[in-house]
ROMI-123667 format. One line per field, with one value per residue (C-alpha): x, y, z. Coordinates in steps of 0.1 Angstrom, whole numbers, plus 5000, padded with zeros to 4 digits. Example, Ala and Ser with C-alpha at 12.3 -4.5 7.8 and 13.67 -1.06 7.14 Angstrom:
2
u c(5123,5137)
v c(4955,4989)
w c(5078,5071)
# end
This chain:
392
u c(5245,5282,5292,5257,5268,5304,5290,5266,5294,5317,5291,5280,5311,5333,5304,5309,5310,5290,5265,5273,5242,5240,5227,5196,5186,5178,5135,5131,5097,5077,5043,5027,4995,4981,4976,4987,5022,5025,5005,5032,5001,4974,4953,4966,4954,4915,4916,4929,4895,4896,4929,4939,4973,4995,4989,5011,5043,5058,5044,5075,5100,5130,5138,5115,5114,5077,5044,5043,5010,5034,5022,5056,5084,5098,5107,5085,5093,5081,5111,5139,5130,5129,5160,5178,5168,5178,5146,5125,5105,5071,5046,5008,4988,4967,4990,5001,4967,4963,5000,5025,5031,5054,5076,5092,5069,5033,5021,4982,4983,4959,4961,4927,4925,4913,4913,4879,4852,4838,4802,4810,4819,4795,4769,4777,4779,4817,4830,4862,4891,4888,4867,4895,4903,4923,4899,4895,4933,4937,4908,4937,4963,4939,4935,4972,4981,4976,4994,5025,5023,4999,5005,5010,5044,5052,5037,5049,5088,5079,5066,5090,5110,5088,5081,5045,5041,5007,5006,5011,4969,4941,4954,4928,4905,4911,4916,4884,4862,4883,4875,4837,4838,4842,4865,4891,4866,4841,4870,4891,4864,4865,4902,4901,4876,4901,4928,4908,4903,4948,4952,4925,4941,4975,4959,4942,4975,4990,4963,4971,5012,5027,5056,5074,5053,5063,5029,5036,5025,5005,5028,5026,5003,4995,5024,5015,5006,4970,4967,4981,4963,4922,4930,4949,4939,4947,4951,4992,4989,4976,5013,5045,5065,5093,5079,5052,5029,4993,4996,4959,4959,4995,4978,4957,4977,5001,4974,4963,4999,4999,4965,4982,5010,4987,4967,5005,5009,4981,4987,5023,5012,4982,5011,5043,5056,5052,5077,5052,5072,5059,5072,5075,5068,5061,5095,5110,5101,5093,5131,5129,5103,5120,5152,5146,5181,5203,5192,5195,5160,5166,5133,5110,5098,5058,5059,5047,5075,5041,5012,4990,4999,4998,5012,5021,5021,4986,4958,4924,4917,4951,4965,4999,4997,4969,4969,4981,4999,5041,5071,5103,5134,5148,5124,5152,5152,5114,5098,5063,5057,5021,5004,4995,5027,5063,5094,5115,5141,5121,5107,5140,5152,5125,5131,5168,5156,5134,5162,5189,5180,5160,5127,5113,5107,5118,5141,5135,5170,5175,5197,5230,5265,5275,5253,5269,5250,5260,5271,5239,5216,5240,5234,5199,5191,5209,5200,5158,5169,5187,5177,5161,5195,5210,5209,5183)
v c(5266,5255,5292,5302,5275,5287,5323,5313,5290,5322,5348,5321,5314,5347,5379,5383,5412,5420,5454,5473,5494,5526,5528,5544,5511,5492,5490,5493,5476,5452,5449,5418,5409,5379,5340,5305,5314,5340,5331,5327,5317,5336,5314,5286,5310,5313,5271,5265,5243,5240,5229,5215,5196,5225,5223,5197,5179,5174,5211,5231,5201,5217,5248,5259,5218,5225,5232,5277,5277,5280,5258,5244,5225,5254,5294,5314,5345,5363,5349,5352,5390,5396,5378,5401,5433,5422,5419,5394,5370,5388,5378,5372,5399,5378,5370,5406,5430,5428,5436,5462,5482,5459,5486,5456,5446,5424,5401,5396,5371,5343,5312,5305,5340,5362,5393,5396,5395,5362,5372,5370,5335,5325,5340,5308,5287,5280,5278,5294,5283,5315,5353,5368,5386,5410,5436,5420,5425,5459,5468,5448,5471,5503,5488,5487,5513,5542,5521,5525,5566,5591,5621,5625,5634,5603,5582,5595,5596,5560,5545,5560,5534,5504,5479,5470,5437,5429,5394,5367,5372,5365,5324,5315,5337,5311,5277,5278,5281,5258,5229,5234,5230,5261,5263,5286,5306,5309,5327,5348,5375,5373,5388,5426,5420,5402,5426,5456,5441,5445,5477,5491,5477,5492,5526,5521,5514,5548,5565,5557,5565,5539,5549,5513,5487,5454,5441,5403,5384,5351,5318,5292,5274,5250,5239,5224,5184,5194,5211,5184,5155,5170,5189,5162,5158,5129,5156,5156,5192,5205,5202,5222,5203,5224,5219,5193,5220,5224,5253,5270,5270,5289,5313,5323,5331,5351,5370,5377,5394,5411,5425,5433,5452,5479,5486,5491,5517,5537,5538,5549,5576,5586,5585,5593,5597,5562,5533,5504,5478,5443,5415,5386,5354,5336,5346,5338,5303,5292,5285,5257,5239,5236,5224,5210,5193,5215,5239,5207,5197,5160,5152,5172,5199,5186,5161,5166,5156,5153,5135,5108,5087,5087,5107,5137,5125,5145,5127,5138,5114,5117,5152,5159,5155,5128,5090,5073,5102,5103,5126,5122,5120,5150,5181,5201,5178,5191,5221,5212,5205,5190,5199,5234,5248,5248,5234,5256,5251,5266,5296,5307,5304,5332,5351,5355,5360,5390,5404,5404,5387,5412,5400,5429,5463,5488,5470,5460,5472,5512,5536,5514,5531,5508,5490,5451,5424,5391,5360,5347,5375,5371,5337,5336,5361,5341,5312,5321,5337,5308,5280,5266,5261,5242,5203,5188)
w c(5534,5548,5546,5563,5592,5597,5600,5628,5640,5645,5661,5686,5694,5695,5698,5736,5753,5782,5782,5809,5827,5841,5870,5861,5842,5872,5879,5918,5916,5892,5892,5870,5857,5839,5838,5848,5828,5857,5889,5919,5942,5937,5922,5948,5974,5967,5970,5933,5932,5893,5895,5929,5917,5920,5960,5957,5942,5916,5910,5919,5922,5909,5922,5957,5958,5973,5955,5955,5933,5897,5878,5867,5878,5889,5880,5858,5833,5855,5882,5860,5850,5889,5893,5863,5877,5914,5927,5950,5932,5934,5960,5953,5956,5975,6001,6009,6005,6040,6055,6054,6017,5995,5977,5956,5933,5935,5914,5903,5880,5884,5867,5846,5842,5813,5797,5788,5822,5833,5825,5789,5793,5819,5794,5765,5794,5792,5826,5838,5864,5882,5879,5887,5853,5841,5849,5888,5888,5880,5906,5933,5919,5926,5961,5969,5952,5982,6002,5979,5972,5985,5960,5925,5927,5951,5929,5896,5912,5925,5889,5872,5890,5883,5860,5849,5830,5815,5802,5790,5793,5766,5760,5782,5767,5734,5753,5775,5742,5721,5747,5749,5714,5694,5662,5657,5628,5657,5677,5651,5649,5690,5688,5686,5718,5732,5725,5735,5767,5772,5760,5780,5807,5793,5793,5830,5841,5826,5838,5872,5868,5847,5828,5818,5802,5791,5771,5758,5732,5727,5730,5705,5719,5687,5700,5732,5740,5752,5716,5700,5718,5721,5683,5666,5631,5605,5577,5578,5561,5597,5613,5608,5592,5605,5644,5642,5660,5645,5622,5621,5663,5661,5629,5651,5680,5652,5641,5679,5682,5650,5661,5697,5681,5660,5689,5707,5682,5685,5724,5720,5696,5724,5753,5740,5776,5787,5773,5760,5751,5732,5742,5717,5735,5702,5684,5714,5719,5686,5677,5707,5687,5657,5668,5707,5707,5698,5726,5752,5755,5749,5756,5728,5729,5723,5749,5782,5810,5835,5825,5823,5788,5749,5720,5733,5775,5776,5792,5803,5824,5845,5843,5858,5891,5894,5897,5869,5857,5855,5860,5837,5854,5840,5832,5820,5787,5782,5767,5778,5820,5822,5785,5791,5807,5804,5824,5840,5817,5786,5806,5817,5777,5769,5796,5782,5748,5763,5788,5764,5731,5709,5718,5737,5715,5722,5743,5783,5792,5782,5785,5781,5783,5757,5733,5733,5730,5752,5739,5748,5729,5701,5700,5710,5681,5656,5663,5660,5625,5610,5628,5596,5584,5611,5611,5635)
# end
């Protein structure tokens, strides 16, 4: 194990060497799709009546220092991958349908969102944050979509250009059943639906000119303080004892991706023009969970920095945001914002695992001149390998 320690000692501290793009790497244009993990103010927008908090502080404290409709502190993935290709963060649909064409990038994401239609949910009488699903979304993107290119070969020169990210989507798709009681064997078989429900939307988007595709993967989500507090059990065999996180919630999550990934496949083998690239939100983050402190965040990574009281900082009855509820002094130190997303801080950590630390496949950045990995992706890669190793 010491010789294990100084090996990881030495490649965090001396790989470093910094890739250098051609460039024809650079995406002029992103174009995103998905949930609350996602939303820049869609959602905030049509009234944000399931959730009205994020109209206001301490939603978007640290960075824009006003509430944007993020339901964060601050940035998203979504911001930092904008920020690493040179873009603007993307606006909300929403916001732009009715002006002049945005030739940047748009964003459709809706927090509340899924990836299966409302009507299947309204149909068991479990009620959703929004309607706006993944399918709604993709009818937006139609909608804009001839005010962006008017031919085929406009619009095929201009997507070969852009960026299409689809996801994070489907958590909701799990959370909205889980808290109007159903159990996670009631909702295992629900998963290829679930899944079907992305890579049709993967192959709409193809359909329609797509070339570059970035499709992520489910988050640990056993993982998070609202899991932990409604879910908690008394059965210390439930919990990781590497991450505390409750490990049949974050099964089915892995199986969720390992479902996601086939179906991936078979759509790379039916287009074998278009890049479809998974993006490993899980591997990315789970490293954070099982040691917090070594990557900074002081605070935990299962409690909430915003909430209302108890174990985890989760509270029902004062969510983030309401009275009663509490802000930590410094989110940075936190993985978890409010008990269903997270700070700034641990969104722009995956983001830098998926931009240059091995968690996108095949990778987001192509076409180096030379293949070097930073000291950061060295480290980050490392690091999600061996953590296990490393003293808490």
């Amino acid at each position: 194990m010491k010789t294990m320690n100084i090996l990881v000692f030495s490649l965090l501290c001396c790989l470093s060497s910094k890739s250098v793009l051609s460039s024809s790497d650079h995406y002029n244009a992103i174009f995103n799709f998905g949930d609350s993990h996602s939303d820049t103010g869609n959602f905030l927008i049509t009234g944000a009546l399931a959730y009205p908090e994020i109209k206001n502080l301490p939603y978007g404290e640290t960075f824009f220092h006003h509430a944007t409709g993020r339901c964060s502190n601050g940035r998203l993935i979504i911001d930092f991958i904008a920020e690493a290709f040179g873009l603007p963060y993307l606006p909300p649909y929403l916001a732009v349908a009715e002006g002049p064409p945005v030739r940047m990038g748009v964003n459709f994401a809706v927090a509340g969102a899924t990836a299966i239609d409302g009507s299947f949910f309204s149909a068991q009488n479990i009620t959703l944050w929004t309607n706006d699903s993944l399918n709604v979304q993709l009818g937006w993107f139609k909608s804009l979509k001839s005010s962006l290119c008017t031919t085929k070969q406009d619009c095929d020169e201009y997507f070969k250009k852009s960026l299409f990210l689809v996801g994070e989507i489907g958590e909701n798709d799990y959370n909205l059943p889980f808290l109007f009681g159903r159990t996670i064997e009631q909702l295992r078989p629900l998963v290829p639906q679930i899944v079907g429900a992305i890579i049709r939307a993967v192959s709409t988007l193809i359909e329609e000119g797509a070339v570059n595709l970035v499709v992520p993967g489910q988050l640990p989500t056993g993982c998070i303080s609202m899991y932990l507090t409604l879910f908690q059990s008394a059965n210390e065999s439930a919990y990781d004892p590497k991450t505390g996180c409750l490990e049949a919630y974050n099964a089915l999550f892995k199986y969720h991706n390992n479902y996601l990934k086939q179906e991936l496949q078979k759509l790379r083998e039916q287009y074998p023009h278009a890049r479809i690239m998974y993006a490993d939100y899980y591997g990315a983050s789970i490293s954070i969970y099982r040691t917090p402190k070594f990557y900074g965040f002081y605070g935990g990574a299962l409690t909430a920095c915003c909430g209302g009281g108890g174990p985890y900082n989760f509270n029902t009855s004062a969510y983030c945001g309401q009275s009663g509820s509490t802000v930590c002094k410094d989110p940075s130190a936190f993985v978890d914002w409010d008990g269903i997303h997270s700070t700034e801080s641990a969104y722009h950590y995956i983001a830098r695992g998926l931009i240059d630390g091995g968690f996108i496949s095949p990778p987001l950045l192509f076409q180096f001149n030379y293949l070097h990995y930073t000291k950061n992706a060295v480290r980050q890669f490392v690091l999600s390998k061996v953590t296990y190793l490393l003293p808490e």
